[in-house]
C-alpha positions in Angstrom: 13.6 -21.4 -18.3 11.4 -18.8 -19.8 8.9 -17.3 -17.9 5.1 -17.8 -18.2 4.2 -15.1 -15.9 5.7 -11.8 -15.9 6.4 -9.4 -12.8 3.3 -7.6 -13.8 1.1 -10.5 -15.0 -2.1 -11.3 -13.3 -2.8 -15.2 -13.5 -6.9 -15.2 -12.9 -7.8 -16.0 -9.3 -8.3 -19.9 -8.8 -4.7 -20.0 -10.1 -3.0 -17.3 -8.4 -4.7 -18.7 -5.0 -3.0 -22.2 -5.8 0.4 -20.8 -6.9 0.4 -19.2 -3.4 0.2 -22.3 -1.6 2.8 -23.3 -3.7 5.4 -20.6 -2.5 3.7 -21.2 1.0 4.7 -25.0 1.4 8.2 -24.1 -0.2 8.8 -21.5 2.2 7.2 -22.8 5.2 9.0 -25.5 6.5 12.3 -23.1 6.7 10.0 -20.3 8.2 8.7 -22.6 10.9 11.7 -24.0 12.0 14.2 -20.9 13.5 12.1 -20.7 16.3 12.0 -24.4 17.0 15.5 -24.1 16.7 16.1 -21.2 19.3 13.4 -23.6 21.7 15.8 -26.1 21.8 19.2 -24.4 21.4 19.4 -24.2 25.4 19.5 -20.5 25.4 16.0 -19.8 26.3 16.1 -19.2 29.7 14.4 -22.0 32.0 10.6 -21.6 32.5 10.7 -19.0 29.2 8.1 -19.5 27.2 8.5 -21.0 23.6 9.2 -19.0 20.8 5.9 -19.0 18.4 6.6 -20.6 15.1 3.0 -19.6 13.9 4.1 -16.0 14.9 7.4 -16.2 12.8 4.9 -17.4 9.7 2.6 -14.2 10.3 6.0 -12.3 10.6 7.2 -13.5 7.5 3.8 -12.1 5.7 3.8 -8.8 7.3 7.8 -8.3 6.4 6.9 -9.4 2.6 4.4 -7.1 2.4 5.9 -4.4 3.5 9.1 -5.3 1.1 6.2 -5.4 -1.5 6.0 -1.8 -0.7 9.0 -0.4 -1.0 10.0 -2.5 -4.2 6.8 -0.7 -5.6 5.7 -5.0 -6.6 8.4 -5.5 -9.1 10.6 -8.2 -7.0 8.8 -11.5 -6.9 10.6 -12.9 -3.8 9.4 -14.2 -0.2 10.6 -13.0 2.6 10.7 -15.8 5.9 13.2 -16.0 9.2 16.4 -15.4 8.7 19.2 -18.9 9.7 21.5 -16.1 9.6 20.6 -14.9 12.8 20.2 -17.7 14.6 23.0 -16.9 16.8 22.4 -13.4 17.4 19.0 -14.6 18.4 20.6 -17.4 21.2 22.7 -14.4 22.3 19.8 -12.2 23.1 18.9 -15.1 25.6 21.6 -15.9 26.8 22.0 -12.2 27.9 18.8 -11.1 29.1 18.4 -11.2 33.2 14.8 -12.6 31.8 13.0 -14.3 29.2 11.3 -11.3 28.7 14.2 -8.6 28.3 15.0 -11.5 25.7 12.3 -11.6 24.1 12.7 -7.3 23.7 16.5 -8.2 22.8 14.8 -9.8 19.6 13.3 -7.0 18.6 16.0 -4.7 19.7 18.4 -6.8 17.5 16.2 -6.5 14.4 16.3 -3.0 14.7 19.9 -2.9 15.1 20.1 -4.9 11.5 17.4 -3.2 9.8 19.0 0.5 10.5 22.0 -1.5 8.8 20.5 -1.8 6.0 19.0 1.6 5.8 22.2 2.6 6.8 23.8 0.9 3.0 20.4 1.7 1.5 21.0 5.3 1.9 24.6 5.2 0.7 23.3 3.4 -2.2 20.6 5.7 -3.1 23.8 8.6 -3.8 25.9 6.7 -4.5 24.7 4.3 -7.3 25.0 0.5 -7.8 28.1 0.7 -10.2 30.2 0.1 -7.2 28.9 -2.6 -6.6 29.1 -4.1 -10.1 32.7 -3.2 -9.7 33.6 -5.0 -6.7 31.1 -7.4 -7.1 31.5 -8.6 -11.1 29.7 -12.0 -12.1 33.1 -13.7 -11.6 32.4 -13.0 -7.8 28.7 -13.0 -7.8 27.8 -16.2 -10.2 29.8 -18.5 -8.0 28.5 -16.8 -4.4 25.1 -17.1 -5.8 26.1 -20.8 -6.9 27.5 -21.7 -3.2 24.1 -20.5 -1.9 22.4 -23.0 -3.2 25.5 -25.9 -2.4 25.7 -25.2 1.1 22.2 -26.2 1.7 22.7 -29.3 0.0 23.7 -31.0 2.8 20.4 -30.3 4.6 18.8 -31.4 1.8 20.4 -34.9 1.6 20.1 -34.9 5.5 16.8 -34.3 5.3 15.5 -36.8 2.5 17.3 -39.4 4.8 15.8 -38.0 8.1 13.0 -41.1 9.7 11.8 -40.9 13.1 13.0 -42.6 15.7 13.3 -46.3 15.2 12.1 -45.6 11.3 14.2 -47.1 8.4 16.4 -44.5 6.6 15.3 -46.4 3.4 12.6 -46.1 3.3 12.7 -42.4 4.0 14.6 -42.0 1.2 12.2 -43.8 -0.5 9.3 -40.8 0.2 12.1 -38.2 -0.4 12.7 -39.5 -3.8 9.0 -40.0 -5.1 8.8 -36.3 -4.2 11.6 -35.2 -6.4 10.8 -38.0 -9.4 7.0 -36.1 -9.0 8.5 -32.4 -8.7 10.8 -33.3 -12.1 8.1 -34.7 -14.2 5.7 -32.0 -13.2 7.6 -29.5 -14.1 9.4 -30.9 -17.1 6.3 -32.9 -18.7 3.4 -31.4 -17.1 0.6 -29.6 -19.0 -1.2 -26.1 -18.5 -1.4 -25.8 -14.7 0.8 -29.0 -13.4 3.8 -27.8 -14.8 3.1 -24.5 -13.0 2.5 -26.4 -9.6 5.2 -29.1 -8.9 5.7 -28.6 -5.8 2.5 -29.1 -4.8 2.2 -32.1 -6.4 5.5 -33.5 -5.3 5.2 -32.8 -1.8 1.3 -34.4 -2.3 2.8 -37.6 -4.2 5.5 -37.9 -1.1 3.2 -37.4 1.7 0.9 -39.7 0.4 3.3 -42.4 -0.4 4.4 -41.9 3.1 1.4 -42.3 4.7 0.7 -45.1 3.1 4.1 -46.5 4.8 2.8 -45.2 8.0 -0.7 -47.0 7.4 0.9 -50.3 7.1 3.6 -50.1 9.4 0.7 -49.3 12.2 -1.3 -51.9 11.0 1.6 -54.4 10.9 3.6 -53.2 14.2 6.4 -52.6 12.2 8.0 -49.4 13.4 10.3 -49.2 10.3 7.5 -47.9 7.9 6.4 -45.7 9.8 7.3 -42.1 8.3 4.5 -40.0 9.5 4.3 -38.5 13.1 0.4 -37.6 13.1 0.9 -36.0 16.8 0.5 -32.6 16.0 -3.0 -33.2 14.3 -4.1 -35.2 17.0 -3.5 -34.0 19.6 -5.1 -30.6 18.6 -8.3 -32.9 18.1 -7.8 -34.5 21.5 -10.3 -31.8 22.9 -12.5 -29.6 21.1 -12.3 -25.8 21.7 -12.0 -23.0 20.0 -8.7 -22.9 19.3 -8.4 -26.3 17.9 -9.5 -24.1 15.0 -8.6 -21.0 15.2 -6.2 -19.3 17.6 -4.0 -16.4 18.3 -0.2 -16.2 17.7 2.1 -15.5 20.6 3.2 -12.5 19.5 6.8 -11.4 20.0 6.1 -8.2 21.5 3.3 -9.3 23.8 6.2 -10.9 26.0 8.7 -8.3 25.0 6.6 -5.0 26.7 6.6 -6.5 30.3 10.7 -6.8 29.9 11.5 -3.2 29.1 12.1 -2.9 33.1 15.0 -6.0 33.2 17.3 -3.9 30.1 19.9 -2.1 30.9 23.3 -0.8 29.1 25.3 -3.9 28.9 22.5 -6.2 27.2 22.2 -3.8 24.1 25.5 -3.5 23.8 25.3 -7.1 23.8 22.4 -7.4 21.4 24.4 -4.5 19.1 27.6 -6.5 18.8 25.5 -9.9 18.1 23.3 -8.5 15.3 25.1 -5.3 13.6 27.7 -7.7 12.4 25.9 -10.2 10.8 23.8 -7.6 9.3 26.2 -6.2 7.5 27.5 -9.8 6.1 23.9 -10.7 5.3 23.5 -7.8 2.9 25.6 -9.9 0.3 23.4 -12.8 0.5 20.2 -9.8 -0.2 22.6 -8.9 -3.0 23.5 -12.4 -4.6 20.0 -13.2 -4.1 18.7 -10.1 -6.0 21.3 -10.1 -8.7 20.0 -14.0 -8.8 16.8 -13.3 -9.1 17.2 -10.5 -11.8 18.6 -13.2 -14.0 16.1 -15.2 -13.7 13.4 -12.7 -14.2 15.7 -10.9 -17.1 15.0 -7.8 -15.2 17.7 -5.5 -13.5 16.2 -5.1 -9.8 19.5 -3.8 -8.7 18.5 -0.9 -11.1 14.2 -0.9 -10.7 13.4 -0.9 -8.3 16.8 0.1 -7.2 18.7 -1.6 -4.9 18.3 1.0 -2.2 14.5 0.5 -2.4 15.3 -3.6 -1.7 17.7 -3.0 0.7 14.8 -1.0 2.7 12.2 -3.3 2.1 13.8 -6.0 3.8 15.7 -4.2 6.7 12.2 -2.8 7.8 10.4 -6.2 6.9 13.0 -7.7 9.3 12.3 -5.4 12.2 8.5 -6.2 11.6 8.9 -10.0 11.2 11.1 -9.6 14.9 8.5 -7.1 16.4 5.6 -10.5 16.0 7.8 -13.9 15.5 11.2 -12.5 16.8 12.9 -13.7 13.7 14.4 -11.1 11.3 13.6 -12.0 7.8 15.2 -12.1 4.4 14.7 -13.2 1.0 14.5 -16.3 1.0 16.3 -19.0 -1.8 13.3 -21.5 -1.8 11.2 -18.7 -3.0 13.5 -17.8 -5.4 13.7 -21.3 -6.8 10.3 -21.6 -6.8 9.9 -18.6 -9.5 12.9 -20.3 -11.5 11.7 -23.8 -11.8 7.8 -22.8 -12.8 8.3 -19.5 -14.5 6.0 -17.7 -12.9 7.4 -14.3 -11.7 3.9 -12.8 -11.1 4.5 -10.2 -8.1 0.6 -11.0 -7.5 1.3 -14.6 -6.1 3.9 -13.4 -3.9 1.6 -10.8 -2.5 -1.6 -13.0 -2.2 1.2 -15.9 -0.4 2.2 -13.0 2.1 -1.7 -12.9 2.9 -2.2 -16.5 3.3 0.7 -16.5 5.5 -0.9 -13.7 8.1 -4.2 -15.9 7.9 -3.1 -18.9 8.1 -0.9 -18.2 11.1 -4.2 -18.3 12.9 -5.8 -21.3 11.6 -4.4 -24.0 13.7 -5.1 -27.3 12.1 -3.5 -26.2 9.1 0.1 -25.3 11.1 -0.5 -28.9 12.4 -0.6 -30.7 9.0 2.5 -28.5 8.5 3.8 -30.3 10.7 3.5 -33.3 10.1 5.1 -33.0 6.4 8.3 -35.5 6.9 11.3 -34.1 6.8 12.3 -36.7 4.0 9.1 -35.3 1.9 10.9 -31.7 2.2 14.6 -32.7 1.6 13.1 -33.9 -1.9 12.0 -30.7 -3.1 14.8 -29.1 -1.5 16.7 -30.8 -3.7 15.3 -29.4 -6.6 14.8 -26.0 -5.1 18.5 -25.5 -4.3 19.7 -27.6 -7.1 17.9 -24.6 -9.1 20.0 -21.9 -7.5 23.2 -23.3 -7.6 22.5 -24.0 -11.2 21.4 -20.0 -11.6 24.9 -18.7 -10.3 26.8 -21.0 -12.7 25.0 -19.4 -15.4 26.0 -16.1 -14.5 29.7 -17.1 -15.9 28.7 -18.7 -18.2 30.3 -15.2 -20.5 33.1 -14.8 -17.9 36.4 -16.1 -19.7 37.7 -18.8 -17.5 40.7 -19.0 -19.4 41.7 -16.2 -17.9 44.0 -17.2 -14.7 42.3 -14.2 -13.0 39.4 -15.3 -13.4 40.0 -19.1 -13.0 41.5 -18.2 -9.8 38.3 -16.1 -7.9 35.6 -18.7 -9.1 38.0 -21.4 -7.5 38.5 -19.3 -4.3 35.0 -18.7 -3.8 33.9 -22.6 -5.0 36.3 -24.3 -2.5 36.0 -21.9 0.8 31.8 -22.1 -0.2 32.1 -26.0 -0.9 34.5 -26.5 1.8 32.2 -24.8 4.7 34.6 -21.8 5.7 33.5 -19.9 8.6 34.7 -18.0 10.8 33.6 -17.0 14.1 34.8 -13.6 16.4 33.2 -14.2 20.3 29.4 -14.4 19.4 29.7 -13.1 15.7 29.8 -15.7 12.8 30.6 -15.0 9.3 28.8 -17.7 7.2 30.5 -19.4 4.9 28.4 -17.4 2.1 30.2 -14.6 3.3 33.3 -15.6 4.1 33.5 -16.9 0.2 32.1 -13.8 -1.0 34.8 -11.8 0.6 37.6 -14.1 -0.1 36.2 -14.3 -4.4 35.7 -9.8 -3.6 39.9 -9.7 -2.7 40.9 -12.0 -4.9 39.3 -10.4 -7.6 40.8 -6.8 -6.6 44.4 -8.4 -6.1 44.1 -9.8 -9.3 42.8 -6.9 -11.0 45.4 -4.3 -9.6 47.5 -4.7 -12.9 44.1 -4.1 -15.5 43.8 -1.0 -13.2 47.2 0.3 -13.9 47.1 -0.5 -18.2 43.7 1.4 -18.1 45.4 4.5 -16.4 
């Protein structure tokens, strides 16, 4: 699709404000739920308090910012919490004498990762990037980027068929699929500013059409249509205070300070072997997502801002987004699908979203409606949004010549461990499946090309 908005385009004000809430609802529902995840994983310790998903959203905005920085605003990408580290996170629990030394395990990790990524920025920065291009062609990188976007398909699907309990599964399909028919025409038939908001108008068309569901099945006593679990927004208006409106985060390292006196040794050499690992796999979803993104955007970011300068960005924005959520961040796919499906790559919107996410973060009846989006509203545009990205990585080979057995071979290597859910886990280390096809599609691809090395000598 071509783009509309440049990196360095400035949509005026009213627009820019709306396109932010645009990236903000498609990154959102991802961003708040790590934590929620962690809360209910059984690793917080008993009594701990919960992990802050309004923290993890102002995280997010601080670690995009400061990525903003070090790109110099020419990558138009969104950074939220990290899935990746999900069980690096539950480790940091499960090892911590207290809630708080886990809570200082969080932040401990994300250090850890960050300096790994400093650590490949710097060897990038002397180094160069043709490497990379050489162990990491588009016949590896196309399909990796592709399987990014297929292994979240199945969270899509299982969320568009997600009801609450005792709901019908048809009918939240129903919702799911209003919101992608919405998202589809917006973006393929909408004019001027429609097509440039889909999202928003999906996720408004599906939200409203379950509510409506909701309405009647209250009305009628007929759990099944119900869709809609108002809780969170009532119950914030059940009394009237202060912070029914506005209140503060719980900060990460608010609970973290008071367990600098229960570390010892052991648990960061506990918290070191559960993030450093995963760091180091995670910088080839950074890479697929960038070499992604630069197609998208027809812009080299591997080459400006430099792939060092990314690298940074989001290894500090992690350890910031840990130091007040606890969630190390990274680029995130939905943001990146977002840019590709309304062709608006203006760095601007991403900055001004980053904003909204810090305020917002305090304004508590808007985390609540948040909330109360059904999952079966967000598995629709997921569809879309990773539909987009697996669509991006097949373009990448679209030149690569797949008559070619060695190339035939890596895109089917990657395709089928991606597709097929490889992973494999060491103790408390997981390689994701993105990884483990990435490095399967990076060895097949040097086996394969040991002969073409030998003819060129």
């Amino acid at each position: 699709m071509k783009l509309i908005y440049g990196i360095k385009d400035r949509p005026r004000f009213g627009q820019v404000i709306v396109f932010a809430i645009q990236q903000l609802l498609a990154i959102m529902a991802a961003t708040l739920v790590v934590p929620v995840i962690i809360n209910t994983s059984g690793s917080m310790p008993e009594g701990a308090p919960a992990m802050s998903s309004a923290a993890a959203l102002f995280g997010a905005g601080i670690g995009t910012l400061i990525y903003q920085l070090f790109t110099r605003f020419k990558s138009p990408v969104f950074l939220g919490s990290s899935f990746a580290f999900i069980g690096s996170m539950c480790a940091a629990f499960a090892g911590a004498v207290s809630a708080q030394a886990g809570y200082l395990g969080l932040i401990i990790g994300a250090a850890f990762a960050g300096l790994v990524y400093v650590l490949i920025a710097v060897i990038v920065k002397f180094a160069g990037v043709k490497w990379i291009s050489k162990i990491m062609p588009a016949v590896v990188i196309g399909p990796t980027v592709a399987i990014i976007g297929l292994s979240l398909a199945g969270n899509a699907i299982g969320d568009l068929q997600k009801a609450p309990a005792g709901g019908s599964t048809y009918v939240a399909i129903i919702c799911g699929l209003v919101t992608l028919a919405v998202t589809m025409l917006c973006a393929t038939f909408g004019k001027k500013m429609i097509r440039l908001i889909p999202f928003i108008m999906g996720i408004l068309a599906g939200y409203a059409v379950a509510a409506i569901f909701t309405v009647i099945g209250s009305v009628a006593g007929i759990d099944a249509l119900k869709v809609i679990d108002f809780a969170p927004i009532t119950g914030l208006f059940a009394t009237i205070t202060i912070e029914t409106f506005v209140s503060l985060p719980d900060f990460t390292f608010l609970e973290a300070i008071r367990g600098i006196k229960d570390i010892d040794g052991a648990f960061i050499g506990t918290v070191f072997t559960a993030y450093v690992p995963v760091a180091a796999v995670v910088f080839a979803e950074h890479l697929a997502d960038h070499k992604n993104l630069s197609s998208i955007i027809e812009k080299d970011l591997l080459e400006d801002p430099g792939l060092h300068n990314t690298l940074l960005g989001d290894g500090v924005g992690s350890i910031a987004g840990a130091i007040f959520g606890g969630c190390p961040n990274t680029t995130y796919g939905e943001s990146v699908g977002c840019v590709a499906i309304t062709g608006n790559a203006s760095v601007i919107t991403i900055t001004v979203t980053a904003i909204m996410a810090i305020a917002i973060s305090f304004l508590s009846p808007f985390v609540a409606f948040v909330n109360t989006i059904p999952s079966c509203v967000m598995g629709g545009v997921c569809m879309a949004l990773y539909g987009f990205i697996a669509v991006s990585g097949l373009k990448m080979i679209q030149k690569v010549d797949l008559e070619q057995n060695r190339n035939l071979f890596v895109v089917s290597v990657i395709l089928i461990a991606g597709i097929g859910g490889l992973s494999v886990s060491f103790g408390k280390v997981t390689l994701t499946t993105i990884a483990c096809a990435l490095i399967l599609g990076i060895l097949a691809n040097l086996m394969l090309g040991i002969k073409d090395k030998k003819k060129s000598e």
